[in-house]
N, CA, C and O atoms as a Tinker XYZ file with bonds, in Angstrom:
   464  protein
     1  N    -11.823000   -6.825000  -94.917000    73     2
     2  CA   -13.271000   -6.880000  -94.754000    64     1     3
     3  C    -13.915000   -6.347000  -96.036000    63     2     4     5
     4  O    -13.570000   -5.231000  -96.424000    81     3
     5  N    -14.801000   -7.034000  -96.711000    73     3     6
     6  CA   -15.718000   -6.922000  -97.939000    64     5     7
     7  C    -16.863000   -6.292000  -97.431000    63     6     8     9
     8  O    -17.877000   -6.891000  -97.072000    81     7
     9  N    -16.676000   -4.950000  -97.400000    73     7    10
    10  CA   -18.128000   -4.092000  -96.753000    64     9    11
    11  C    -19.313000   -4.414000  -97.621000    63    10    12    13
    12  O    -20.434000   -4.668000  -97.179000    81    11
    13  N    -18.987000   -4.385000  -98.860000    73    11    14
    14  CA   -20.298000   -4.639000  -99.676000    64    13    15
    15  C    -20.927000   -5.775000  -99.745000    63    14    16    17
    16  O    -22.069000   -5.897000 -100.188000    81    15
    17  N    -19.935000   -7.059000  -99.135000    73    15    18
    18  CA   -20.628000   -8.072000  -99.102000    64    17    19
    19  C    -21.350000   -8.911000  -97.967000    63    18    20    21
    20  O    -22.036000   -9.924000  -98.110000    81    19
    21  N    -20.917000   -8.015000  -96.420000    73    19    22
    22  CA   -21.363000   -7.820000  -95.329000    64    21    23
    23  C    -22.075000   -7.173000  -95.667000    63    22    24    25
    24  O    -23.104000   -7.747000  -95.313000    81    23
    25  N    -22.448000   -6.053000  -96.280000    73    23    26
    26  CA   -23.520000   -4.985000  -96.215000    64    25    27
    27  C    -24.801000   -5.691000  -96.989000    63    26    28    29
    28  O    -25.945000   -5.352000  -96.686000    81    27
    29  N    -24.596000   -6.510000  -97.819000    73    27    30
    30  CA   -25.464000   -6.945000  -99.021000    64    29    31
    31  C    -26.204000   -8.205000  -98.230000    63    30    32    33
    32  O    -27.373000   -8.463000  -98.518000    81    31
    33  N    -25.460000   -9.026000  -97.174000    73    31    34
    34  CA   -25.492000   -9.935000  -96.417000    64    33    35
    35  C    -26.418000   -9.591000  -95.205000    63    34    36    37
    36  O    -27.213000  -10.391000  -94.710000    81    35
    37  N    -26.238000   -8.429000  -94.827000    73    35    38
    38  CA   -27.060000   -7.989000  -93.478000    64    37    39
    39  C    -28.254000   -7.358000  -94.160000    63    38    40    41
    40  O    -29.315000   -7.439000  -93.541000    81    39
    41  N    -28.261000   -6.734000  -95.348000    73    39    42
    42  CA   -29.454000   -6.388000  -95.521000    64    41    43
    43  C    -30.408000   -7.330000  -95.874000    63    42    44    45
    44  O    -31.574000   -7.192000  -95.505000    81    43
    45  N    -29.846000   -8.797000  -96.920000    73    43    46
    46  CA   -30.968000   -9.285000  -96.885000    64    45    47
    47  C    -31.567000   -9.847000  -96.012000    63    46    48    49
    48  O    -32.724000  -10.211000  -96.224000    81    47
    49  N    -30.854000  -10.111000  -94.604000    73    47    50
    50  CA   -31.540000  -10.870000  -92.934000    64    49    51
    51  C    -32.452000   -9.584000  -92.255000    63    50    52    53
    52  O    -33.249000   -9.757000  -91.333000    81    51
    53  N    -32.140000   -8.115000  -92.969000    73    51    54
    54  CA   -32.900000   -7.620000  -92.481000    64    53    55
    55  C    -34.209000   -7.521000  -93.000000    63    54    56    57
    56  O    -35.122000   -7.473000  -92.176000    81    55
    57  N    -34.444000   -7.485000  -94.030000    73    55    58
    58  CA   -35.760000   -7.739000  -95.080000    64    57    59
    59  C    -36.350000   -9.016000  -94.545000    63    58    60    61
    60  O    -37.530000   -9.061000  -94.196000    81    59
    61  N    -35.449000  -10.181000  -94.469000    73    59    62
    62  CA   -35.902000  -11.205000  -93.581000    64    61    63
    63  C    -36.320000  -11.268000  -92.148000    63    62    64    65
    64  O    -37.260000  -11.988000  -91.811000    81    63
    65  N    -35.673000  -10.559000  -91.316000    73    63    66
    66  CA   -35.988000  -10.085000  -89.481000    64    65    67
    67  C    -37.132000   -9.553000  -90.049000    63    66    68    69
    68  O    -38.052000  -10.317000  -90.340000    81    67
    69  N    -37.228000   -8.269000  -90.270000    73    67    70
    70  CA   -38.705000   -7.369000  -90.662000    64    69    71
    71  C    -39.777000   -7.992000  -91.414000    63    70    72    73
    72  O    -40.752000   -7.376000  -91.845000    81    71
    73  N    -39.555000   -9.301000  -91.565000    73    71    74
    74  CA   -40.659000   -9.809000  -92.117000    64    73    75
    75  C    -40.951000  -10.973000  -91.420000    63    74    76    77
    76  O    -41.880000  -11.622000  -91.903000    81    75
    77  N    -40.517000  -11.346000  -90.597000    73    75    78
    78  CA   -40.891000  -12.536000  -89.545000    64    77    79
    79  C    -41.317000  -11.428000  -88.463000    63    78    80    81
    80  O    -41.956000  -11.834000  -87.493000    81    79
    81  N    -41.061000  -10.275000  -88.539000    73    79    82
    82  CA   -41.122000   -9.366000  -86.743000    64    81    83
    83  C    -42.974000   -9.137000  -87.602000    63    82    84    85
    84  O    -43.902000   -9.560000  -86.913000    81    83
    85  N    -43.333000   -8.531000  -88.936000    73    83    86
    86  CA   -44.279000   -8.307000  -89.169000    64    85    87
    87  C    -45.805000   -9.484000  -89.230000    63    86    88    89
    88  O    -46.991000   -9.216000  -89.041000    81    87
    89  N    -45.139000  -10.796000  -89.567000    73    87    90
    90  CA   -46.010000  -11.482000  -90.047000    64    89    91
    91  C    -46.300000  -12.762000  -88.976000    63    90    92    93
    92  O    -47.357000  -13.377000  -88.841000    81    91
    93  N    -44.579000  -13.035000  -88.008000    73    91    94
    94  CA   -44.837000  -14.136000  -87.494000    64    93    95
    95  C    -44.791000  -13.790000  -85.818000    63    94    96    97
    96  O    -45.175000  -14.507000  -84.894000    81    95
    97  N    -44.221000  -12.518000  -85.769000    73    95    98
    98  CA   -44.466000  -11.936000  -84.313000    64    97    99
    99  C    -45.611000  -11.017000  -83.928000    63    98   100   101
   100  O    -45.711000  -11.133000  -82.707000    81    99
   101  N    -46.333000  -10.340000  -84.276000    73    99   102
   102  CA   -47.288000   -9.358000  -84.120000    64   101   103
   103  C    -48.009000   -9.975000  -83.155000    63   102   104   105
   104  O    -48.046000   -9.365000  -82.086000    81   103
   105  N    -48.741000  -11.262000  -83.224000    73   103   106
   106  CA   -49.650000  -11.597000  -82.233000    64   105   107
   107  C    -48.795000  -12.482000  -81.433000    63   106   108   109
   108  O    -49.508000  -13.287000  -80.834000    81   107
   109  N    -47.582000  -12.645000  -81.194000    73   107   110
   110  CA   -47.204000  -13.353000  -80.128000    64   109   111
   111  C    -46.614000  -12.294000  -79.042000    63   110   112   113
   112  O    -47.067000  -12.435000  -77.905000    81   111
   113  N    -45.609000  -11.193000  -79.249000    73   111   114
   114  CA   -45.178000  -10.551000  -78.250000    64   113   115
   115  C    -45.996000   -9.128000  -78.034000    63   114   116   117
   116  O    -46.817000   -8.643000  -78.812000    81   115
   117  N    -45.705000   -8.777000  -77.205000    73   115   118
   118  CA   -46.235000   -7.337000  -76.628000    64   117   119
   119  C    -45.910000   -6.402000  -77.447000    63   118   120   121
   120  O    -44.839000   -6.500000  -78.047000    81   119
   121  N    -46.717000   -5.340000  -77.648000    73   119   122
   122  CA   -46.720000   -4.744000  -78.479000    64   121   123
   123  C    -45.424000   -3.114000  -78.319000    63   122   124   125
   124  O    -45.028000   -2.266000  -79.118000    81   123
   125  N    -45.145000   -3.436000  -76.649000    73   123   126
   126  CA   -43.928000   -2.422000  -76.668000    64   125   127
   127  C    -42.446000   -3.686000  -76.771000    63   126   128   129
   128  O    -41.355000   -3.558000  -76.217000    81   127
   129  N    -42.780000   -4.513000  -77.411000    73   127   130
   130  CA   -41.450000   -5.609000  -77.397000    64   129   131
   131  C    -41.396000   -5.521000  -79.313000    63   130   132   133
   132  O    -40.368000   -5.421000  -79.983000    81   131
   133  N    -42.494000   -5.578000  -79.717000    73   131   134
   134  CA   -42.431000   -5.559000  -80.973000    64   133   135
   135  C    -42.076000   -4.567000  -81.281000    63   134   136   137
   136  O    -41.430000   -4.646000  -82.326000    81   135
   137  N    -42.212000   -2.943000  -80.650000    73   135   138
   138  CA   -41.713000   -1.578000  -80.843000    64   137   139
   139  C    -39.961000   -2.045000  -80.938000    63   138   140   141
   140  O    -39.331000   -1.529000  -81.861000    81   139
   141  N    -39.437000   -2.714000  -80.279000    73   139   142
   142  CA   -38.042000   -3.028000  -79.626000    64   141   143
   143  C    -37.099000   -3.726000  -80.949000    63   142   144   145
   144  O    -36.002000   -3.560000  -81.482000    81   143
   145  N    -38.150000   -4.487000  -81.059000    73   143   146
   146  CA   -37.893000   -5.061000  -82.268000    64   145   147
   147  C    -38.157000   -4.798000  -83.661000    63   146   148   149
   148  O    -37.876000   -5.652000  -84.502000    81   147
   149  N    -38.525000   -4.009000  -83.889000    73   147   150
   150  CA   -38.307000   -2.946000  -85.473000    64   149   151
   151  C    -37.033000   -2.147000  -85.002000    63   150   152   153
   152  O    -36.008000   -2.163000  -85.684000    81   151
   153  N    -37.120000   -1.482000  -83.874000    73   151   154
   154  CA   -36.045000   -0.168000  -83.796000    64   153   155
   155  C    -34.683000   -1.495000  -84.427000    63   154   156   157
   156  O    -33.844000   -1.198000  -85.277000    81   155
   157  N    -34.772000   -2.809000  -83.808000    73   155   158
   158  CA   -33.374000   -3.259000  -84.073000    64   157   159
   159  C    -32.941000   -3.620000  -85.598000    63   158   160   161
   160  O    -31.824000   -3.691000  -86.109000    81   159
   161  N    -34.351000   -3.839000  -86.180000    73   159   162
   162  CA   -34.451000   -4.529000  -87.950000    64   161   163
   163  C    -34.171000   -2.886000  -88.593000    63   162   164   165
   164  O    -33.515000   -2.613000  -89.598000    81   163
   165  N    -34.659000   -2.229000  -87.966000    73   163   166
   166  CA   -34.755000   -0.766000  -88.695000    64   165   167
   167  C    -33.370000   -0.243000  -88.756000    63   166   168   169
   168  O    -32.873000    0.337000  -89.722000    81   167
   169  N    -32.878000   -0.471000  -87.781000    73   167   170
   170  CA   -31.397000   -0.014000  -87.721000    64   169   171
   171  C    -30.079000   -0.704000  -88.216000    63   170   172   173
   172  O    -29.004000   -0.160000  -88.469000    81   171
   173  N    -30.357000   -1.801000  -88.282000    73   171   174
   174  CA   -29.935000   -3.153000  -88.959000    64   173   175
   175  C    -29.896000   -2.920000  -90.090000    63   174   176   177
   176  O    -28.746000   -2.856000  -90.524000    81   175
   177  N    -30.762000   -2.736000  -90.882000    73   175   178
   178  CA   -31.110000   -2.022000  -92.122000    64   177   179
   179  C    -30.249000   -0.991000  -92.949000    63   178   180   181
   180  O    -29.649000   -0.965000  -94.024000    81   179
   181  N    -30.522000   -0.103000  -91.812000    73   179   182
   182  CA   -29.854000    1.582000  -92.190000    64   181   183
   183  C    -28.166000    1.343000  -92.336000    63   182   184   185
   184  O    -27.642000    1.877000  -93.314000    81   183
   185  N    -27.283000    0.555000  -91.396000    73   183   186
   186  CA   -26.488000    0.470000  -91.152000    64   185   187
   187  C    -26.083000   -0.714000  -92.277000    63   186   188   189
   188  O    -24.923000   -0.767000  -92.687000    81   187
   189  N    -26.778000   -1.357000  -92.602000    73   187   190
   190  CA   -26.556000   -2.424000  -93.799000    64   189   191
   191  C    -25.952000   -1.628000  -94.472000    63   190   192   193
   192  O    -24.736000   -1.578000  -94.286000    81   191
   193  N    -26.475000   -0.851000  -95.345000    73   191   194
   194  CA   -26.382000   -0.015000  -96.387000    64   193   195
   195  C    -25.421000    0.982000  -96.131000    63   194   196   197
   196  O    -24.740000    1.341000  -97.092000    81   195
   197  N    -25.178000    1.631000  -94.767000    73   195   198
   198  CA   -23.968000    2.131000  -94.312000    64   197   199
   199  C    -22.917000    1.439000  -95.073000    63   198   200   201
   200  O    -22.122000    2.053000  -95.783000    81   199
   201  N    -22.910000   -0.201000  -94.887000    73   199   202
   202  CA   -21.851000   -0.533000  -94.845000    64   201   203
   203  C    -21.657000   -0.827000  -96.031000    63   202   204   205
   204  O    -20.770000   -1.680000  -95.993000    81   203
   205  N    -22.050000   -0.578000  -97.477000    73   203   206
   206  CA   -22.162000   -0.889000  -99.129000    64   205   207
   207  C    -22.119000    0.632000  -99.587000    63   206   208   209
   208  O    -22.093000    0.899000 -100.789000    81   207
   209  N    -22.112000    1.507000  -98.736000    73   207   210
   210  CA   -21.470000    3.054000  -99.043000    64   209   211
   211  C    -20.279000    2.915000  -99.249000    63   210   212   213
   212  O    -19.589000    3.216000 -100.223000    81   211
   213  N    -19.897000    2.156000  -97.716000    73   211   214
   214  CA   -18.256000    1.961000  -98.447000    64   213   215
   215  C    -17.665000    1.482000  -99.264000    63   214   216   217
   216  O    -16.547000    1.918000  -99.539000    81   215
   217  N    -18.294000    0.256000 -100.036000    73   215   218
   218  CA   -18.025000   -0.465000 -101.297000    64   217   219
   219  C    -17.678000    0.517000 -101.869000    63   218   220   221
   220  O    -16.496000    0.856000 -101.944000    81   219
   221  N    -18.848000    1.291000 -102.488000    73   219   222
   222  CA   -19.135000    2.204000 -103.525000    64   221   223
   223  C    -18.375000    3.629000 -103.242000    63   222   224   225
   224  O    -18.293000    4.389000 -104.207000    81   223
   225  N    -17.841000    4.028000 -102.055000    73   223   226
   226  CA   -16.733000    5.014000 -101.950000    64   225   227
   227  C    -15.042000    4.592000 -102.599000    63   226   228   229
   228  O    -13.994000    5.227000 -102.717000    81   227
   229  N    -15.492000    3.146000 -102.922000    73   227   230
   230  CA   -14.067000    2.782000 -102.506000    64   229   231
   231  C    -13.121000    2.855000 -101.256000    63   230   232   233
   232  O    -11.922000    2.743000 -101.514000    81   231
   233  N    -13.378000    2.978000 -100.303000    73   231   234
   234  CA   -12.997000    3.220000  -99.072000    64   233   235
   235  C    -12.497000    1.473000  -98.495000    63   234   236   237
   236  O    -13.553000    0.964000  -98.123000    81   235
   237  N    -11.745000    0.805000  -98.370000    73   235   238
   238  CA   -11.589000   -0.366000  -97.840000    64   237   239
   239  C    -10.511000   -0.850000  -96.680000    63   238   240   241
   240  O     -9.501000   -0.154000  -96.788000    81   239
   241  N    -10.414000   -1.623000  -95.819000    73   239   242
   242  CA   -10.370000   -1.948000  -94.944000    64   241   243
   243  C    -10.360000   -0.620000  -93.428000    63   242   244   245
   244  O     -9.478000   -0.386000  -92.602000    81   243
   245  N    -11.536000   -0.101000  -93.587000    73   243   246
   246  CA   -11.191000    1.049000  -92.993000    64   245   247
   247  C    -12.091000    0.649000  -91.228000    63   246   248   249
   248  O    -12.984000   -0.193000  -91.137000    81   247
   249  N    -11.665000    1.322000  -90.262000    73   247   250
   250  CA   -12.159000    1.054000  -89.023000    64   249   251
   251  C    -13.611000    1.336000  -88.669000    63   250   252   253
   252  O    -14.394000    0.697000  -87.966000    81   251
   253  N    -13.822000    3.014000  -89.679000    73   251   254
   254  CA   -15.694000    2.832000  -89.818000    64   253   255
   255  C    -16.895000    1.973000  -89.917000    63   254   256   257
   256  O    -17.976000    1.958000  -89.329000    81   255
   257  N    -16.063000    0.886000  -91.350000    73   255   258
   258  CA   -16.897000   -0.287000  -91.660000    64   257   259
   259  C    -16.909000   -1.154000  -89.994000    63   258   260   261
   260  O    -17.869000   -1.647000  -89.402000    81   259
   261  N    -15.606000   -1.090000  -89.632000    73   259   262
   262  CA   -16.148000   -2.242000  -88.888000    64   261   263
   263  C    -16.951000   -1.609000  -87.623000    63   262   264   265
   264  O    -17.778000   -2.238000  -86.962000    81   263
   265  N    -16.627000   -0.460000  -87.432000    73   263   266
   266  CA   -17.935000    0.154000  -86.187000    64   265   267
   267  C    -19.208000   -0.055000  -86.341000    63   266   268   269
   268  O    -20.104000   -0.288000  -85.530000    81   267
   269  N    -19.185000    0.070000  -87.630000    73   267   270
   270  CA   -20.735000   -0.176000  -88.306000    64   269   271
   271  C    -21.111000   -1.782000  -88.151000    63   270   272   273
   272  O    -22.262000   -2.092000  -87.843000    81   271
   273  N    -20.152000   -2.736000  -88.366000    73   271   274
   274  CA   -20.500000   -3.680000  -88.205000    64   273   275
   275  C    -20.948000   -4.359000  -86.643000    63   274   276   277
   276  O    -21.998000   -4.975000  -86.464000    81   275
   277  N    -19.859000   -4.084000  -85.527000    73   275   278
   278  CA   -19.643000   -4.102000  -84.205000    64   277   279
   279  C    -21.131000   -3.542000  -84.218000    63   278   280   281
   280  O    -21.924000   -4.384000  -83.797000    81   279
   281  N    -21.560000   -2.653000  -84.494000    73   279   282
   282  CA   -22.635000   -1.680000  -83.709000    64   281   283
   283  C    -24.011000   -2.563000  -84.337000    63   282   284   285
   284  O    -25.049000   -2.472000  -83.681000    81   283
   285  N    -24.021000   -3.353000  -85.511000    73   283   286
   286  CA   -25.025000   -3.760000  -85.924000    64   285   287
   287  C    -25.189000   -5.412000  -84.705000    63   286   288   289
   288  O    -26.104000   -6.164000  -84.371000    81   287
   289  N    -23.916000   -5.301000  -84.454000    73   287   290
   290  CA   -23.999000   -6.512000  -83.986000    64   289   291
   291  C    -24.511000   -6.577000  -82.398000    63   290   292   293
   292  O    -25.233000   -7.425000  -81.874000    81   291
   293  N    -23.805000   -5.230000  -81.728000    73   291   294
   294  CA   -24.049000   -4.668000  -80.514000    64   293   295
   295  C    -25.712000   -4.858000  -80.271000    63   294   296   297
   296  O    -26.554000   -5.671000  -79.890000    81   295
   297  N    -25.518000   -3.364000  -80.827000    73   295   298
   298  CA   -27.390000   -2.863000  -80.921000    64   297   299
   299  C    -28.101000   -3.351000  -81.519000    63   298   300   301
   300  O    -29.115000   -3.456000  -80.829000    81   299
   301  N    -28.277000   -3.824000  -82.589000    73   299   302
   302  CA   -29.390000   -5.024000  -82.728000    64   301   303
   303  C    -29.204000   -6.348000  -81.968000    63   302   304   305
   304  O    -29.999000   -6.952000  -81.248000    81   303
   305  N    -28.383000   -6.536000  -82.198000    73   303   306
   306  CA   -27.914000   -8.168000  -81.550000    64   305   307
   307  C    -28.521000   -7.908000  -80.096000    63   306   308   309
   308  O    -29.455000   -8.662000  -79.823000    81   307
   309  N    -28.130000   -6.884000  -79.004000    73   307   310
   310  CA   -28.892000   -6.981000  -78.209000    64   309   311
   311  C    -30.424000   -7.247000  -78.010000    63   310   312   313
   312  O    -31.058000   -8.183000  -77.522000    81   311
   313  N    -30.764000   -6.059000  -78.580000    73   311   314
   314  CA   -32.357000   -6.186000  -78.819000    64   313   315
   315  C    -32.932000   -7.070000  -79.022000    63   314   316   317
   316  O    -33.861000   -7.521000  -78.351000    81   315
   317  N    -32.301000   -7.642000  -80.374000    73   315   318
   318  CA   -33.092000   -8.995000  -80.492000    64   317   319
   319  C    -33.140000  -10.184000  -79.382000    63   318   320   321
   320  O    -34.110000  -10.894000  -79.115000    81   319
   321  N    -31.865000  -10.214000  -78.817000    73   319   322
   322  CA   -31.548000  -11.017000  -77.724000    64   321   323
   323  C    -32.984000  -10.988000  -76.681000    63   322   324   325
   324  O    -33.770000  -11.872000  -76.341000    81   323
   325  N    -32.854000   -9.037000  -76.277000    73   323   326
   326  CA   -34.016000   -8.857000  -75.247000    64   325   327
   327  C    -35.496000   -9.194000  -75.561000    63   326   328   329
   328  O    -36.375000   -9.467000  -74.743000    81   327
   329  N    -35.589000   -9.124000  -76.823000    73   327   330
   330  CA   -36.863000   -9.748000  -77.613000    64   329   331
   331  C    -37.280000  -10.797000  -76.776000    63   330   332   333
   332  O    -38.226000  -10.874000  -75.991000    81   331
   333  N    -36.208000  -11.762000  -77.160000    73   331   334
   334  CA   -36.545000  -13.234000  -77.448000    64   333   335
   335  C    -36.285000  -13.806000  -75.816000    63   334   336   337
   336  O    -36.720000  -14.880000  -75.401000    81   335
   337  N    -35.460000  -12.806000  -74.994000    73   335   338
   338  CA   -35.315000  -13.786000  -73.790000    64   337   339
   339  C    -36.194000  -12.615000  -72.445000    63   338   340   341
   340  O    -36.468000  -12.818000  -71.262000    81   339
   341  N    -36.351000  -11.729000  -73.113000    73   339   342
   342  CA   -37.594000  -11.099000  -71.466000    64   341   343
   343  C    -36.420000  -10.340000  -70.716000    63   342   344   345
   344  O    -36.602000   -9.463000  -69.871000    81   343
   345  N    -35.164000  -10.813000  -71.158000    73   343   346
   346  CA   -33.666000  -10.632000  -70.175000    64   345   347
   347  C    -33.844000   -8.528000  -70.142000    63   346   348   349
   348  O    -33.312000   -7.842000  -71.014000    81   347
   349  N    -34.398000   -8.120000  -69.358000    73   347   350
   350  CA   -34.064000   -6.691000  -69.849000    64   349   351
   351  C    -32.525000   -6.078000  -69.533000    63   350   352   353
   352  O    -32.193000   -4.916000  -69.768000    81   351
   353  N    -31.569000   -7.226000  -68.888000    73   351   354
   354  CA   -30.226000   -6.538000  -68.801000    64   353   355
   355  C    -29.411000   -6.311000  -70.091000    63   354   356   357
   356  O    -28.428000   -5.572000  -70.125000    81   355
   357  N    -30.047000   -7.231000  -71.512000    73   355   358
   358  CA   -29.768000   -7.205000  -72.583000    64   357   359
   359  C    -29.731000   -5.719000  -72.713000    63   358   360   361
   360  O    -28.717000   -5.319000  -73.284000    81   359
   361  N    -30.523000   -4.850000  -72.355000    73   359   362
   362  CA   -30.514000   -3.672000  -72.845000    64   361   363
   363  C    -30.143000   -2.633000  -72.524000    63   362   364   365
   364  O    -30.614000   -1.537000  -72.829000    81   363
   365  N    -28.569000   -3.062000  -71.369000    73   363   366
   366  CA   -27.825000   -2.273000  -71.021000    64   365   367
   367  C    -26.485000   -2.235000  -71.961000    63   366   368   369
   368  O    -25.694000   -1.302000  -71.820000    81   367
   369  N    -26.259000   -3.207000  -72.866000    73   367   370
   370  CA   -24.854000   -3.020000  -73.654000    64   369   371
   371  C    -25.581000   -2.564000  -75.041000    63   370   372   373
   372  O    -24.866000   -2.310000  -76.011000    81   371
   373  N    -27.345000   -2.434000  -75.165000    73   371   374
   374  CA   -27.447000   -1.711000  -76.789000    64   373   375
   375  C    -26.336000   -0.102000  -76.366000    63   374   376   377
   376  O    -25.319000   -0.059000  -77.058000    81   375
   377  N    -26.449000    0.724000  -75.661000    73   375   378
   378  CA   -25.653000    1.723000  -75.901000    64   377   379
   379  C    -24.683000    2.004000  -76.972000    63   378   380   381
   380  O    -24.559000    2.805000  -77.898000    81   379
   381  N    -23.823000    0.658000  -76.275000    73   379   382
   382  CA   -22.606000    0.098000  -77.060000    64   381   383
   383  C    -22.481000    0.440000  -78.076000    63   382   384   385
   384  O    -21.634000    1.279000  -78.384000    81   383
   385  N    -23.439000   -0.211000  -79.063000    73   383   386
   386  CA   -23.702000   -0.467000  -79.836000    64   385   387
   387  C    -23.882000    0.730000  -80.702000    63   386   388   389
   388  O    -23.301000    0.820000  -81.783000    81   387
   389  N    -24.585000    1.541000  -80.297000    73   387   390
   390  CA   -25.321000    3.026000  -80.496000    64   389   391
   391  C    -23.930000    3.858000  -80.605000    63   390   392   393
   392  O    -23.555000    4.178000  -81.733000    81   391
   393  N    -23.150000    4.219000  -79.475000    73   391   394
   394  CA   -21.773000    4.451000  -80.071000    64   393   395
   395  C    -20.915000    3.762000  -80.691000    63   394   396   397
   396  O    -19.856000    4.375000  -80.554000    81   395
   397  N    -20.761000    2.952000  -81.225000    73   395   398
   398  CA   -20.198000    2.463000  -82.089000    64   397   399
   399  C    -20.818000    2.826000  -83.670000    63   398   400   401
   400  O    -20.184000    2.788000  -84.724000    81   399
   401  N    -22.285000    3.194000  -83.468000    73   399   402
   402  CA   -22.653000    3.800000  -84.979000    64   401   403
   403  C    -22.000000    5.060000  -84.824000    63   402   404   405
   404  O    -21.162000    5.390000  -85.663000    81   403
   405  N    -22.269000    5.799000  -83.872000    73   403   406
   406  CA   -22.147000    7.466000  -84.007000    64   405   407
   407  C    -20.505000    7.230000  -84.580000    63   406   408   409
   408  O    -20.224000    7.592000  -85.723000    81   407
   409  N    -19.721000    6.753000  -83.906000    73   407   410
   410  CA   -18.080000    6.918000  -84.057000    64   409   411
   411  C    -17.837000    6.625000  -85.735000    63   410   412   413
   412  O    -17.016000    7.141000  -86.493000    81   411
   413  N    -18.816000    5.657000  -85.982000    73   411   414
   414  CA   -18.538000    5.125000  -87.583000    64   413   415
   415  C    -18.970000    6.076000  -88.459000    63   414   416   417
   416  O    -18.161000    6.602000  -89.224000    81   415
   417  N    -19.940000    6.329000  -88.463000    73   415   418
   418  CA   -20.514000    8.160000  -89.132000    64   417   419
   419  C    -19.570000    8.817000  -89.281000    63   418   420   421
   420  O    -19.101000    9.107000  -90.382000    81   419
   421  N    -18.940000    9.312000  -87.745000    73   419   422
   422  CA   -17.953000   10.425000  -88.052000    64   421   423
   423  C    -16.517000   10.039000  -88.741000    63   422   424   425
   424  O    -15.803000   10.821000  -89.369000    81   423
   425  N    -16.273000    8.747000  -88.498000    73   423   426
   426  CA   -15.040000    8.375000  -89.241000    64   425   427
   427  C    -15.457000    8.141000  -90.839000    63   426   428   429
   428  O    -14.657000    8.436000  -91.728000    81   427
   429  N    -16.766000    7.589000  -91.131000    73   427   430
   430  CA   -17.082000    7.650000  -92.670000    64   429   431
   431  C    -17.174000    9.383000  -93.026000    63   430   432   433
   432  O    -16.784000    9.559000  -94.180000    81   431
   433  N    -17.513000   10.473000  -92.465000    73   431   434
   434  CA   -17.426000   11.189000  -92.900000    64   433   435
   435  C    -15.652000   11.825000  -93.053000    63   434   436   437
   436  O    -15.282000   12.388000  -94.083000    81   435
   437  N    -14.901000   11.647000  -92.081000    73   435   438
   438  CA   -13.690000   12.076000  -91.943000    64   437   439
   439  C    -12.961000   11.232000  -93.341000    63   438   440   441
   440  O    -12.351000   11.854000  -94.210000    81   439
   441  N    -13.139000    9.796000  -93.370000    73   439   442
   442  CA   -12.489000    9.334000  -94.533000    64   441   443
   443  C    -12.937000   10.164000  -95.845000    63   442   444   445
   444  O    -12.209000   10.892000  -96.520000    81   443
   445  N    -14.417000    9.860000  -96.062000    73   443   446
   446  CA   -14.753000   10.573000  -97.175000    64   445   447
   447  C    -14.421000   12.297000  -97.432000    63   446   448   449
   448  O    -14.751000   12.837000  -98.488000    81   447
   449  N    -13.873000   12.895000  -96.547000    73   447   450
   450  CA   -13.819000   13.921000  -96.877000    64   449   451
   451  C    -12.056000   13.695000  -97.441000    63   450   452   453
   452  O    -11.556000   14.777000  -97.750000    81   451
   453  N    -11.301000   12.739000  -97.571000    73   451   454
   454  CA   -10.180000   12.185000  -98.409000    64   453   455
   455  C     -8.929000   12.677000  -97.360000    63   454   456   457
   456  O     -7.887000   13.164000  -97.800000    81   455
   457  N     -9.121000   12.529000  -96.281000    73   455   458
   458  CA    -7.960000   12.232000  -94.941000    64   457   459
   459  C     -7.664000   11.334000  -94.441000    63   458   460   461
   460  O     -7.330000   11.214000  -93.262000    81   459
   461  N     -7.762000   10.191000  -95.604000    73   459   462
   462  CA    -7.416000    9.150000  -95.081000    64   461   463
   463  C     -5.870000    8.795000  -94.592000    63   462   464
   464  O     -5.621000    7.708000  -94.071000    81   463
């Protein structure tokens, strides 16, 4: 897995999500759906760049990246899902998702501290 090029890849759809959620959603959905939908671009985001830390650690094929990835896919992927379909059961597997960041944190920190 090429973290930096997944990472470089998700960030620019997130610059892209956050700019269709700003310009082409505002007056179509509710304004606690549009809340729903930043938390997922916002986090999408953060976790992008999570995942181009590891490039730049040198750290590679490691299980963090892919939590980070799983979790971008989880927890946003849900959200957006619940966005777009009203479905609010979508927003019983973001959790998932949510641990799958926390676990990747602590394993990016455990690698980086050179226990690999």
């Amino acid at each position: 897995m090429n973290s930096m090029k997944w990472g470089a890849f998700l960030a620019a759809a997130g610059v892209a999500l956050s700019a269709f959620g700003a310009h082409g959603l505002q007056s179509r959905i509710a304004p606690e759906m549009l809340e729903i939908y930043k938390t997922a671009t916002h986090y999408g985001l953060l976790h992008s760049f999570a995942l181009i830390l590891f490039g730049l650690a040198g750290i590679r094929k490691s299980w963090p990246a892919r939590c980070f990835l799983g979790g971008i896919c989880v927890f946003c992927g849900s959200l957006f899902a619940l966005v777009a379909s009203g479905i609010k059961s979508f927003g019983a597997i973001t959790p998932i998702g949510g641990v799958l960041f926390i676990i990747g944190w602590l394993g990016f920190g455990w690698l980086a501290k050179g226990e690999r």
